[in-house]
C-alpha positions, -999 to +999 in steps of 0.1 A: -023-264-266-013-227-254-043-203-267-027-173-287-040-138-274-035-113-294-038-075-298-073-079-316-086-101-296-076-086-258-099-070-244-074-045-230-072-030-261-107-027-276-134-032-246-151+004-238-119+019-213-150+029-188-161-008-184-121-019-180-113+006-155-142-007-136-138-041-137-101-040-126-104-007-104-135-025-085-115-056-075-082-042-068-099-014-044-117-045-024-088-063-025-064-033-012-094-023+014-091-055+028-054-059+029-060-023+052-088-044+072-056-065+086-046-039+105-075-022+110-093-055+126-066-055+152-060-020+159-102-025+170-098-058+191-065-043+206-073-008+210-108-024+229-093-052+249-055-039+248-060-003+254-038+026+242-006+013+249-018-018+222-025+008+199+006+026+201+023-011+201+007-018+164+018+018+153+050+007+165+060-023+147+037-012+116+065+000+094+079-036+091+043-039+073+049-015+054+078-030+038+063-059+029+040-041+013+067-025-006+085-059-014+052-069-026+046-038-051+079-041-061+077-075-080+039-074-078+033-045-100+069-046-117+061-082-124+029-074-137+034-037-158+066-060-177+041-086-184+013-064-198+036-044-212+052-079-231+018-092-239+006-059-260+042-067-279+029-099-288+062-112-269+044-139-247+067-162-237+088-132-223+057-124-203+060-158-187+097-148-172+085-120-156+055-132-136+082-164-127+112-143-116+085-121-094+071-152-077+107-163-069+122-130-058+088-124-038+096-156-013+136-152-011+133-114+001+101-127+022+125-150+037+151-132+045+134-101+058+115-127+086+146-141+099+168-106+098+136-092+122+138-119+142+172-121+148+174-080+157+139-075+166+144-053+194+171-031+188+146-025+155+117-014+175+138+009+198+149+024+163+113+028+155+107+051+183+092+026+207+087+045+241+097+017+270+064+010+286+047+000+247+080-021+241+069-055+257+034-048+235+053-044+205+081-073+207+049-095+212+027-086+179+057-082+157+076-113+169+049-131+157+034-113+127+070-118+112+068-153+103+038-144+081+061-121+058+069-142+036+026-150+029+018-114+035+043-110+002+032-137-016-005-125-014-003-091-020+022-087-049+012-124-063-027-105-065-009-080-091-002-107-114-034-122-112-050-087-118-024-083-147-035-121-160-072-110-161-084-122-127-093-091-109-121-111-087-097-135-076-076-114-066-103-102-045-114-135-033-081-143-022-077-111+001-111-112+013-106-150+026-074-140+048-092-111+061-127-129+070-104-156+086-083-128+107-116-113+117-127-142+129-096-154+146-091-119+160-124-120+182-112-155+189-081-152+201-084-116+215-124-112+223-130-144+237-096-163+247-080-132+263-049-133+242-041-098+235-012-085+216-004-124+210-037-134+195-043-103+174-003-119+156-020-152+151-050-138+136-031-120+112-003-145+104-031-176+099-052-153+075-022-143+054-011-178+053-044-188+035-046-164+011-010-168+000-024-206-007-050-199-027-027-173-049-002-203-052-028-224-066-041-201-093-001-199-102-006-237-109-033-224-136-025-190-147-045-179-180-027-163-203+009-182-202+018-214-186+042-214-158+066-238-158+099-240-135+119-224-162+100-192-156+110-196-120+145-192-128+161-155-119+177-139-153+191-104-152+178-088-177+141-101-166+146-091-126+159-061-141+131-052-160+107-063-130+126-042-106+130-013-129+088-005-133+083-021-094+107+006-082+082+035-083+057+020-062+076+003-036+098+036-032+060+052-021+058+024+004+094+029+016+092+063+017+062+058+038+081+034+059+107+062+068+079+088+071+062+066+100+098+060+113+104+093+116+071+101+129+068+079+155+104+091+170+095+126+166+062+119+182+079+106+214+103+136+216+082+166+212+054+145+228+074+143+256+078+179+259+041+185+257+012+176+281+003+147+261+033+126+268+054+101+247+024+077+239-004+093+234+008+109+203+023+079+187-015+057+198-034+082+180-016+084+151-014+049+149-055+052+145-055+078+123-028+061+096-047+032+095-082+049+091-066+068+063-053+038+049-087+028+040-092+057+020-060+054+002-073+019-005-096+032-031-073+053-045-046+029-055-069+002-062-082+028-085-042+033-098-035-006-097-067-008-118-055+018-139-021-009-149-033-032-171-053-008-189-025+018-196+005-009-202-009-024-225-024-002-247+007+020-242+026-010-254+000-010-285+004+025-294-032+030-285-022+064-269-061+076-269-073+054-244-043+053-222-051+094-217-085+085-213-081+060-188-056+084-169-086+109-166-110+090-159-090+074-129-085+113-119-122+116-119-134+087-100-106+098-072-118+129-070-152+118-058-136+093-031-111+120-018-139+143-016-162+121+007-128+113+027-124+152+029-163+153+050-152+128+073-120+140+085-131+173+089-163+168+106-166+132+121-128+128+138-137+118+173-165+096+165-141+076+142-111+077+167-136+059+195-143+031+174-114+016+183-115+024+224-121+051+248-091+072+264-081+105+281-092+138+273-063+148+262-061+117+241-093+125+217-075+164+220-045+152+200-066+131+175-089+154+167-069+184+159-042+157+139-068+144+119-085+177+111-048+196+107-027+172+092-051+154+068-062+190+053-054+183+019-064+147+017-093+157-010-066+163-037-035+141-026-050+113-047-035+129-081+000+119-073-004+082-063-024+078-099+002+101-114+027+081-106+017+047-111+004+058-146+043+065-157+052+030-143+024+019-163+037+032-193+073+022-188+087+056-174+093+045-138+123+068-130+094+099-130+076+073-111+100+069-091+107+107-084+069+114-082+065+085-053+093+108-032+082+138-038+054+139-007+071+116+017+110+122+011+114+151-006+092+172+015+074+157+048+102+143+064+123+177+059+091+193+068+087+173+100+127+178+115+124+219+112+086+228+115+086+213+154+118+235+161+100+263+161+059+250+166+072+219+192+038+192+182+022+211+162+049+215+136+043+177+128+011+187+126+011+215+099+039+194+079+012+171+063-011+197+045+020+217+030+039+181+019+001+172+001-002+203-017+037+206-031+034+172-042+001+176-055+014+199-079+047+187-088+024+151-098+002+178-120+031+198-138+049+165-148+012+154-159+007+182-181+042+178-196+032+141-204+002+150-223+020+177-245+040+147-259+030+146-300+017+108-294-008+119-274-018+151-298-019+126-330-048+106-316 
C-alpha cells in the first residue's frame, strides 16, 4: 500500500529551511559539477593529446550539448516544480502524470534530436562557425557523442525528479558514476590507445549511457508515487503544465546555445581580421566556457536546490520560508561567485595551461577574455537564482523573461555592434555590460516580488 505524505509530515514544509537548502543544494551542485566534468575531462585529454585545433573542435560542436541540456531542464525541472508544486496540494496522483509525461517526452525529443544531427551533421557545424581546418575534428566528436543524447537527457533532467522525489544523493551518485567512467575511459581511449577526438566521443557516450541506467532503475522504485505505464502516457494539460514551468530554464540553456553560436562565428570573423587568426579565439574560449561552467555548477545546483524547497512551500502558502530560502540561496552564491571573482582575475593563464600549452598569442587572447569578459562574474549569480525561484513558485513567464534578459536580450545585440567599432575586443567588453544589466533587471523584478502582501503577512 501507497504511504500518504502529507503537508505535516513533509519535511519540505517544517525541517529548519537552512538544513533543506543544504541537503538538496549540496547534491544537486556535485551532481551539476560533474555533468560540467564531461566536458571538462575531454577538453584536458584533447587539448593535451589533440592540441588546439581539438579544443576549438569541442567548442565547436558544444552547443548541441547545450541543448540537451536544455531538453533536459525543460522536462527535468518542469517535471519536477509541477510535481512539488502538486504534492504541497495534496494532489498526488497528479504528481505521478507529471514525472511520467517528463520521462516520456525526455526520450522522444532525445530521439529525434540524435538522428536530425546525424542526418545534417555537417552543414550544422559549418552553421556553428566551424573554421575548415577544426571541421574533420569536429564531425568526429560530435558524430559520435550524438548517439548518447538521448542518455545524456535521460540522466540529467531524470536527476530533477529524483531530487524533486527526495533523493538528492542519488542524483549525485548517478552523475558521479558516468563521469568516473568517462574519466577513466577518456585516458583510455585517448591517453593510452591513441584515439583522439574519437575516443574522448566514446568516453562520453559509454559514461552517459550508465548513468541514464541507474536513473531508470530508481524510476522502477520512485518514493513518493508509484509509476505505472498510465503515467507514461502524454496528456495535454499535464505536458502543458511540465512545459510551462520547464520553459524558463531551458530558454537559459537555449539562449546560451545561440550565445555560443554566435560567438563562435563572430570569433572566426573578427579573429580573422586580427593577428590571432580564426582558431585561436574560438580554442580559447572553448577553455574558458567550460572552466566557467564549473562555477556556474554551484550556482544552479544552489538554484535547483532551491526547487523543492520553494514549490512546495509556495504551494502550502508557507510564504516565510519560501523568502527565506530565496535569501539564503543569494547568500551562499555570493560566497562562490566571490572566490570565482579571485581566480579569474588573478590566476587566468595558470588555469588555461591545464589543458595544453600553445602560442604566445594564444595565452594573450585567454588571458585578457577571461580577465575582460568574465568581469562581472562575482554578482551574475543573482539572475540564474532569480529566475529559477519564479519557476519555482509557478511564475515561469518572468522566468522565462529573466533567463533572456543576459544572453538574448543583451549579449548577443551587444556582441553584432560592439566589434563594429572595437573589431575583437568588442566581444570582449560585451560580457561584463550583458552581466551587469541583467544583474539588475533579476534584482528589480526581485524586489517587486517581495513587496507582494503574501510575503508582508508572514
Amino acid at each position: 500500500m501507497e504511504e500518504t505524505v502529507r503537508y505535516s509530515e513533509n519535511p519540505l514544509g517544517t525541517r529548519p529551511v537552512n538544513k533543506l537548502l543544504r541537503q538538496f543544494a549540496i547534491p544537486s551542485m556535485v551532481a551539476m559539477l560533474v555533468s560540467a566534468l564531461y566536458n571538462m575531462v575531454d577538453q584536458f585529454f584533447i587539448g593535451r593529446y589533440v592540441g588546439e585545433l581539438g579544443n576549438a573542435a569541442t567548442n565547436i560542436a558544444f552547443p548541441l550539448t547545450t541543448s540537451c541540456t536544455a531538453i533536459a531542464l525543460l522536462c527535468g525541472i518542469g517535471g519536477a516544480s509541477a510535481f512539488n508544486l502538486a504534492m504541497g496540494a495534496d494532489k498526488k496522483e497528479e504528481a505521478g502524470h507529471y514525472v511520467g509525461n517528463a520521462i516520456t517526452t525526455m526520450l522522444a525529443v532525445g530521439t529525434a534530436l540524435c538522428i536530425v544531427v546525424q542526418l545534417f551533421l555537417t552543414p550544422i557545424l559549418n552553421a556553428f562557425g566551424s573554421p575548415s581546418d577544426v571541421l574533420p575534428y569536429a564531425e568526429d566528436y560530435a558524430g559520435i557523442t550524438a548517439l548518447g543524447f538521448p542518455f545524456l537527457i535521460i540522466g540529467t533532467g531524470g536527476g530533477h525528479l529524483m531530487r524533486a522525489d527526495g533523493s538528492p544523493k542519488m542524483t549525485m551518485i548517478c552523475n558521479i558514476t558516468g563521469a568516473v567512467i568517462n574519466t577513466v575511459l577518456d585516458y583510455i581511449f585517448v591517453g593510452v590507445m591513441g584515439w583522439e577526438m574519437v575516443g574522448a566521443a566514446w568516453a562520453t557516450v559509454i559514461g552517459q549511457f550508465v548513468a541514464a541506467l541507474l536513473v531508470f532503475n530508481y524510476f522502477m522504485r520512485f518514493k513518493t508515487v508509484k509509476l505505472s505505464r498510465r503515467h507514461l502516457v502524454l496528456k495535454g494539460r499535464i505536458i502543458g503544465k511540465v512545459l510551462s514551468l520547464g520553459t524558463a530554464p531551458c530558454s537559459n540553456q537555449l539562449a546560451m546555445m545561440v550565445v555560443q553560436i554566435v560567438l563562435n562565428n563572430s570569433l572566426k570573423y573578427y579573429g580573422g581580421q586580427s593577428s590571432f587568426g580564426e582558431s585561436i579565439p574560438i580554442a580559447c574560449v572553448g577553455i574558458i566556457s567550460k572552466v566557467c561552467m564549473i562555477f556556474f555548477s554551484f550556482v544552479i545546483g544552489i538554484s535547483q536546490g532551491l526547487q523543492p524547497i520553494v514549490s512546495f512551500n509556495y504551494g502550502a502558502g508557507n510564504y516565510k520560508r519560501v523568502k527565506k530560502a530565496y535569501k539564503l540561496a543569494l547568500f551562499a552564491s555570493f560566497i562562490i561567485s566571490t572566490v570565482a571573482f579571485v581566480m579569474c582575475q588573478v590566476f587566468p593563464r595558470q588555469i588555461i595551461s591545464l589543458f595544453g600549452d600553445g602560442s604566445e598569442a594564444y595565452y594573450q587572447f585567454g588571458i585578457r577574455y577571461f580577465r575582460i569578459y568574465m568581469l562581472f562574474i562575482g554578482i551574475t549569480f543573482i539572475q540564474p537564482i532569480t529566475s529559477n525561484f519564479f519557476t519555482a513558485i509557478g511564475k515561469p513567464v518572468k522566468g522565462v523573461f529573466l533567463s533572456l534578459t543576459r544572453q538574448i536580450l543583451f549579449l548577443i545585440p551587444l556582441i553584432l555592434i560592439l566589434p563594429l567599432f572595437l573589431g575583437i575586443d568588442g566581444i570582449l567588453y560585451a560580457g561584463p555590460i550583458a552581466d551587469f544589466t541583467a544583474v539588475t533587471t533579476a534584482t528589480v523584478m526581485a524586489v517587486l516580488e517581495f513587496r507582494h502582501k503574501e510575503y508582508k503577512e508572514v
